[in-house]
C-alpha positions in Angstrom: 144.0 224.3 144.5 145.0 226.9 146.9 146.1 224.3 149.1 148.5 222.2 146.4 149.8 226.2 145.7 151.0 226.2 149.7 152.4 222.9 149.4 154.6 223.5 146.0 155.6 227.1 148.1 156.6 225.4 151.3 158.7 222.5 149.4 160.2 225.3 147.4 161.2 227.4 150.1 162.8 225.0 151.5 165.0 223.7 148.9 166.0 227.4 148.0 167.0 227.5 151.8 164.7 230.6 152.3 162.8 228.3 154.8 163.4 225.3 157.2 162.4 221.8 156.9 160.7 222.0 160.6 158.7 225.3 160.1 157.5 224.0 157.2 156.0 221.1 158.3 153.9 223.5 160.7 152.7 225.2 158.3 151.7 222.5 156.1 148.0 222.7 155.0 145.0 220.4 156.6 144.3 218.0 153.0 143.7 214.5 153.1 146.4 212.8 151.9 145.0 209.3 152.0 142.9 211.3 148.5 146.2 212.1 146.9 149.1 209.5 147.4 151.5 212.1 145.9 151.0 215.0 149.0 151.0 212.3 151.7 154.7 211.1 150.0 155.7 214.6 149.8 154.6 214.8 153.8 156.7 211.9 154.1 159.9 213.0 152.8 159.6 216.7 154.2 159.5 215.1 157.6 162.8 212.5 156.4 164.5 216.5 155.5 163.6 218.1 158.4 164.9 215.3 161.0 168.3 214.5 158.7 169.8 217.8 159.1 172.5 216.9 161.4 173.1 213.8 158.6 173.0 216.3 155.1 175.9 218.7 157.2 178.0 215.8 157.0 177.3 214.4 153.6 176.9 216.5 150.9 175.9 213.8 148.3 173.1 212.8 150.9 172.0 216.5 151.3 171.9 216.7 147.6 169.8 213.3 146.9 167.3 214.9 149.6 166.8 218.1 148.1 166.7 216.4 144.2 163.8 214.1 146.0 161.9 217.3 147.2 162.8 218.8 143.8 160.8 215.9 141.9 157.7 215.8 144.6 157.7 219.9 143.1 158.0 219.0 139.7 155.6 215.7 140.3 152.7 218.0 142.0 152.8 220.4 139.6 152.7 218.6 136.5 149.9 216.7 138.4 147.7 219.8 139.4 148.5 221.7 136.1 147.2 219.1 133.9 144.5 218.6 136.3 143.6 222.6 135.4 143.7 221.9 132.1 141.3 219.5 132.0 138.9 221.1 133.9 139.4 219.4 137.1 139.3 221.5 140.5 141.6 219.2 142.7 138.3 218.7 144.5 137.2 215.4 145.7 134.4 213.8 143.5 131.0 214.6 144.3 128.7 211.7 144.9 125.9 211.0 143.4 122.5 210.7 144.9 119.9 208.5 143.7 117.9 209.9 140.7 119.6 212.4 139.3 
């Protein structure tokens, strides 16, 4: 969960400008995303933000549809991970099982 805490922190620096897109992406956490479709997409469009800077200078309505996607990859990971929590889930991947028990 640590890991999914990082994640929500980095996106959220970044669309409160208190971090950039590229330093970010360096200091984005070792998980595999092929587990969790959700982080990978979140990957994705970090890396969109951090190469469309030059763009979002000149376009204000195309800076702002970039930040309201990172802003709903936030909103989508938490409610994700929170009700995961709730449940009882770790985030973890599942354990398998070996035969006989």
């Amino acid at each position: 969960m640590a890991k999914i805490k990082t994640i929500i922190s980095l996106l959220e620096n970044v669309i409160n400008n208190r971090e950039d897109a590229e330093s970010a992406l360096n200091k984005w956490p070792d998980i595999d995303s092929e587990e969790d479709p959700l982080i990978a997409a979140s990957w994705h469009d970090l890396s969109h933000f951090a190469a469309d800077w030059d763009i979002r200078e000149k376009d204000d309505k195309y800076a702002e549809l970039q930040t309201e996607m990172l802003q709903k990859r936030v909103d989508s990971i938490t409610r994700k991970y929170e009700q995961r929590c709730a449940d009882g889930k770790t985030g973890r991947s599942r354990a398998k099982k070996t035969p006989g028990t």
